[in-house]
C-alpha positions in Angstrom: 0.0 0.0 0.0 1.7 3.7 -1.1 1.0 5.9 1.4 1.2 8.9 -0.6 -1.6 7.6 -3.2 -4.6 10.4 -3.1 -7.7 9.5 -4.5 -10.2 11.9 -5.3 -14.1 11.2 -6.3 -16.9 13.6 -7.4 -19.7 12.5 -6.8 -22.8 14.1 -7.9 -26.4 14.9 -6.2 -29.1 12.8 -7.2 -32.9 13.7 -7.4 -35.1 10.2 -6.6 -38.9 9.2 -7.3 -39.3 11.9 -10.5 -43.0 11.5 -8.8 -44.0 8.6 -9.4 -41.3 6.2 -9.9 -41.1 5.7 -6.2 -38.1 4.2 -4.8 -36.6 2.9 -8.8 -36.7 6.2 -10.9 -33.3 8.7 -10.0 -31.3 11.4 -12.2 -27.8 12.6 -11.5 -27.3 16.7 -11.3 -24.8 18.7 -11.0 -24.4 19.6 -7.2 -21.1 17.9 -6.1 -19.4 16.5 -3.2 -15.5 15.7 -3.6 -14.1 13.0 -1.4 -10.0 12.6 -0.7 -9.1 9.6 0.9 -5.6 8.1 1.2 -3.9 5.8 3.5 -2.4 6.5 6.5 -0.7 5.4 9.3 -4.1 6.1 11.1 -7.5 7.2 10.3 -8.7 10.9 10.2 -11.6 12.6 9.2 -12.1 16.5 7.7 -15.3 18.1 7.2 -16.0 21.3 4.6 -18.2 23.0 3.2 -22.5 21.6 4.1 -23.0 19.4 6.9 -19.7 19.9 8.4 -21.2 20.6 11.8 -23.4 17.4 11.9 -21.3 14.6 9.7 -19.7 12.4 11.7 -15.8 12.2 12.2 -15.4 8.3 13.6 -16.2 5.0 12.3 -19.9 6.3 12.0 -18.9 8.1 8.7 -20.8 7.1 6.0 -18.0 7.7 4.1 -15.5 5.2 6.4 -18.4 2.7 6.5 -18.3 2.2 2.3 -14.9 1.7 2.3 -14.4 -0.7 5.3 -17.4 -2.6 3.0 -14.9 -2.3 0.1 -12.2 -3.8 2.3 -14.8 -6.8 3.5 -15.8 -7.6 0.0 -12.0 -8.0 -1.0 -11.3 -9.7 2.5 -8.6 -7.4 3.9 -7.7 -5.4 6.7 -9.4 -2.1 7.4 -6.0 0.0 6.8 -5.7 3.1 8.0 -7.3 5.8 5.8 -7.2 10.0 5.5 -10.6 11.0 4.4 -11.1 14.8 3.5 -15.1 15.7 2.4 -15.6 18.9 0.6 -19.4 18.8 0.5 -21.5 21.0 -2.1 -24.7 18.8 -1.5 -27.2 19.6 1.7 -28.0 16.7 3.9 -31.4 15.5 4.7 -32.8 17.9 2.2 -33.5 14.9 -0.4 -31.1 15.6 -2.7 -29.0 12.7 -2.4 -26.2 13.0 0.4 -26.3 10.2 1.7 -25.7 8.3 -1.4 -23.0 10.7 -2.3 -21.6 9.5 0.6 -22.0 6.1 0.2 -21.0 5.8 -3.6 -17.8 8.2 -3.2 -16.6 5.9 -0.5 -16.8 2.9 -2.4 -15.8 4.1 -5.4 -12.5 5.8 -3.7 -11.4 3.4 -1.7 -12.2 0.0 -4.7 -10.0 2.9 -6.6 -7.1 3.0 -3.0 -7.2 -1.0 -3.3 -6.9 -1.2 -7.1 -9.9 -1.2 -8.5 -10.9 -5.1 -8.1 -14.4 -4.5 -7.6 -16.8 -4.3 -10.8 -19.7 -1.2 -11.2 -22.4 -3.7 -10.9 -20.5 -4.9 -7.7 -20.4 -1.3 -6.2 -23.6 -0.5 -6.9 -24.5 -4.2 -5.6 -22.8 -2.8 -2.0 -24.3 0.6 -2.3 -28.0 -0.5 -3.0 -27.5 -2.9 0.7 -25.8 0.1 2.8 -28.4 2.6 1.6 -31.6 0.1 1.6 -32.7 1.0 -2.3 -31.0 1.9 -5.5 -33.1 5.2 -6.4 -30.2 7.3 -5.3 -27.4 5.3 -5.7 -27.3 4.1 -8.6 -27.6 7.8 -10.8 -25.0 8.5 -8.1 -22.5 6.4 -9.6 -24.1 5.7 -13.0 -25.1 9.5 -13.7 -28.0 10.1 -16.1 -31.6 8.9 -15.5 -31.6 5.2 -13.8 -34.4 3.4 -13.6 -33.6 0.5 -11.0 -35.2 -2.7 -9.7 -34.2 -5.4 -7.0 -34.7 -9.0 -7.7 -33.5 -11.6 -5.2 -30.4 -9.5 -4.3 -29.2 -8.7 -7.7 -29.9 -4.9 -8.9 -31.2 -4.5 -12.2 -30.9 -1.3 -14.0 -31.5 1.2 -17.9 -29.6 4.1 -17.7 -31.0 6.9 -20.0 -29.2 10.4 -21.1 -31.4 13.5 -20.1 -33.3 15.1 -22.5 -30.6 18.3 -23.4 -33.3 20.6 -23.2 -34.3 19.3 -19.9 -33.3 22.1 -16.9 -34.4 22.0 -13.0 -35.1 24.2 -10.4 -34.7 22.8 -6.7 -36.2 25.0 -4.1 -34.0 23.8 -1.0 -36.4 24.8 2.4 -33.6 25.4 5.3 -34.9 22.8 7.5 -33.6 18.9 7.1 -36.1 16.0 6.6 -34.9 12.6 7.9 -35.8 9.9 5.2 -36.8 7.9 7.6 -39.6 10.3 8.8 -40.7 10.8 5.8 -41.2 7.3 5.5 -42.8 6.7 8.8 -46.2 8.5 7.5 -46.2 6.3 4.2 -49.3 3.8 4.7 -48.3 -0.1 4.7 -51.0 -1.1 1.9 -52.5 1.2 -1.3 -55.9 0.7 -3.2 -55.5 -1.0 -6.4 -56.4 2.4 -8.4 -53.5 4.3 -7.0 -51.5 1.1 -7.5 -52.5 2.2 -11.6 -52.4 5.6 -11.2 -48.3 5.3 -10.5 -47.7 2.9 -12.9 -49.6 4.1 -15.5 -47.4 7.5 -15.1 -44.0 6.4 -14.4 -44.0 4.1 -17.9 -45.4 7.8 -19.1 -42.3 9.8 -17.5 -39.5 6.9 -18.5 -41.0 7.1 -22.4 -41.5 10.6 -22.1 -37.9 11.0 -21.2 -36.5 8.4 -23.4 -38.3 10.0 -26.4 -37.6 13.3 -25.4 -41.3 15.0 -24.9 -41.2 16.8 -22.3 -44.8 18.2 -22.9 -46.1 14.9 -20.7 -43.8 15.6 -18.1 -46.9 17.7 -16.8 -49.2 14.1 -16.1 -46.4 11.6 -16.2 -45.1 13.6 -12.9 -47.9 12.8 -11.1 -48.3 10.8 -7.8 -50.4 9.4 -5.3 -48.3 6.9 -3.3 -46.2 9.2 -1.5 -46.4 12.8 -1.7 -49.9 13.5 -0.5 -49.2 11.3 2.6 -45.1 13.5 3.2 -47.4 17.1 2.1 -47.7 17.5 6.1 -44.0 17.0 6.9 -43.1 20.0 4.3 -45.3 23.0 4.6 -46.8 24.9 1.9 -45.8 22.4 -0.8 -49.0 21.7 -2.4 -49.2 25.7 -3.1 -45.7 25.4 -4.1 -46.1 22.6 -6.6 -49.4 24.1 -7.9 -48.0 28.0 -8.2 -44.7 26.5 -9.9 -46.8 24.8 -12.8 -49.0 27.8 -13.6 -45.6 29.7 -13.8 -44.4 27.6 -16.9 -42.7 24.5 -15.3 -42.9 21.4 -17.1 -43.6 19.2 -13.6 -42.9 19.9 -10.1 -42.4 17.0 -7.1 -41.0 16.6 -4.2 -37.1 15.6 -4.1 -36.7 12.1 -3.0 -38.0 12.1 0.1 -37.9 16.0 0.3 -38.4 18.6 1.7 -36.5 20.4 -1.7 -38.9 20.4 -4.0 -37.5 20.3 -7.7 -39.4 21.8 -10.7 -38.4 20.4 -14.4 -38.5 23.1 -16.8 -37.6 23.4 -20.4 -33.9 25.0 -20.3 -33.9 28.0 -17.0 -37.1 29.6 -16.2 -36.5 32.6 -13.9 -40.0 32.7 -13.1 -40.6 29.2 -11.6 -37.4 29.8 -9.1 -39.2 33.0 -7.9 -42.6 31.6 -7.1 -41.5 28.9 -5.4 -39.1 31.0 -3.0 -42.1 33.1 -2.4 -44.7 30.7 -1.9 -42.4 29.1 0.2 -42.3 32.1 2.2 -45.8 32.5 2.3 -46.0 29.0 4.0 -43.3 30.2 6.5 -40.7 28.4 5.4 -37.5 30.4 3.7 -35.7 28.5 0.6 -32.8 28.7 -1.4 -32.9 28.0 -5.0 -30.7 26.6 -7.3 -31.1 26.0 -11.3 -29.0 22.4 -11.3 -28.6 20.4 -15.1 -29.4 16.7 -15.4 -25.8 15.4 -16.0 -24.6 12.0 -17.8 -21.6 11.6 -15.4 -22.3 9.7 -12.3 -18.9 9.0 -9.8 -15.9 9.8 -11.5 -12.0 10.1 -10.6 -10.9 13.5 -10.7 
């Protein structure tokens, strides 16, 4: 093991669901965290940039946790590791962190131990450390994943984003754990919203593959999740409606939110505004970003 070898991994923000694609449909943007991670003669742990106050510096660091997993899977010794995490991405805000996290460990440290494990293999360990592949997997593949899990194995279609295709994420400054936001989901659905989500995510992965973004309006659409989280995240079913009639193309919640992310066709000023304001309106004060579905998941810089 070199000492002196740095690795460092961008690893992008991810936006999950799309509406209805709940827990398989993600898309890669272009919000970044960079990780640095070396060897050492013992391990240490640096913060930057968001979430430096609240990530963890021990062996409860995401980040530590996905390489020791690398380590496991190859069936050596946890060495001793220098991590440095520049973050760009908010945590809890449902915009991906905690994939970030896990995917630029992995990818860093397979990369620190010489790169024995396969893609399918890391997104394989990222899919069991985060619990689904929604985020993960447009975290290291980048584009538009659509994901499944069948007896362990994760099967995936990555898609390129419509070029056209632009997004406005309304960040609220308040975090939202995932597993809240899961909490208030009900444990069974009626058999019409069962066809309700189906019928619109095959609409938003054709309307994506195909490049018309004029269904984005319907195929966005959701009943399985967001009208049960609309509670947890105030004013958003003003800001969702408001965003729409100001020319966006589909607006949803983030993952599991709160960030709220409006597709649009290329930057609308407009959408960005009304959403800070009826944001505001509901009490709650938001930053927004315009962020650009990307093709590059994980990479080495």
């Amino acid at each position: 093991m070199q000492s002196n070898q740095q690795v460092i991994v961008s690893v992008p923000a991810t936006t999950a669901n799309l509406g209805p694609g709940f827990d398989c449909l993600g898309m890669a943007l272009d919000l970044y965290n960079q990780i640095y991670m070396s060897f050492a003669p013992s391990t240490t742990i640096e913060v930057e940039g968001q979430g430096a106050n609240e990530i963890k510096r021990d062996e409860e660091n995401i980040v530590w946790q996905a390489a020791r997993r690398v380590f496991t899977e190859l069936g050596q010794p946890m060495p001793g590791i220098a991590i440095k995490l520049v973050n760009q991405i908010p945590t809890s805000r449902g915009l991906g962190s905690s994939a970030a996290a896990i995917v630029g460990g992995l990818v860093a440290a397979n990369n620190l131990a010489g790169n024995k494990l396969s893609q399918d293999t890391l997104l394989a360990l990222a899919t069991e450390m985060e619990g689904h592949p929604d985020n993960v997997a447009p975290a290291l593949l980048g584009g538009i994943v659509i994901s499944v899990v069948s007896e362990g194995k994760v099967h995936y279609l990555r898609i390129d984003p419509p070029e056209e295709l632009s997004t406005v994420v309304a960040i609220p400054d308040f975090e939202l754990s995932t597993q809240a936001a899961r909490e208030v989901l009900p444990r069974q659905v009626s058999l019409q919203d069962a066809i309700f989500n189906l019928s619109r995510s095959a609409l938003m992965v054709g309307a994506l593959c195909q490049k018309r973004l004029d269904l984005l309006t319907v195929a966005a659409q959701d009943v399985l999740h967001q009208p049960h989280r609309a509670p947890l995240v105030p004013g958003l079913v003003q800001v969702i409606e408001n965003a729409n009639r100001a020319g966006a193309l589909s607006v949803m919640l983030s993952g599991a939110g709160p960030t709220v992310i409006a597709f649009t066709h290329n930057f609308q000023k407009e959408v960005a505004g009304v959403m800070e304001k009826t944001f505001l309106e509901a009490g709650v004060i938001c930053q927004t970003k315009n962020l650009k579905p990307i093709v590059d998941g994980a990479v080495i810089l």
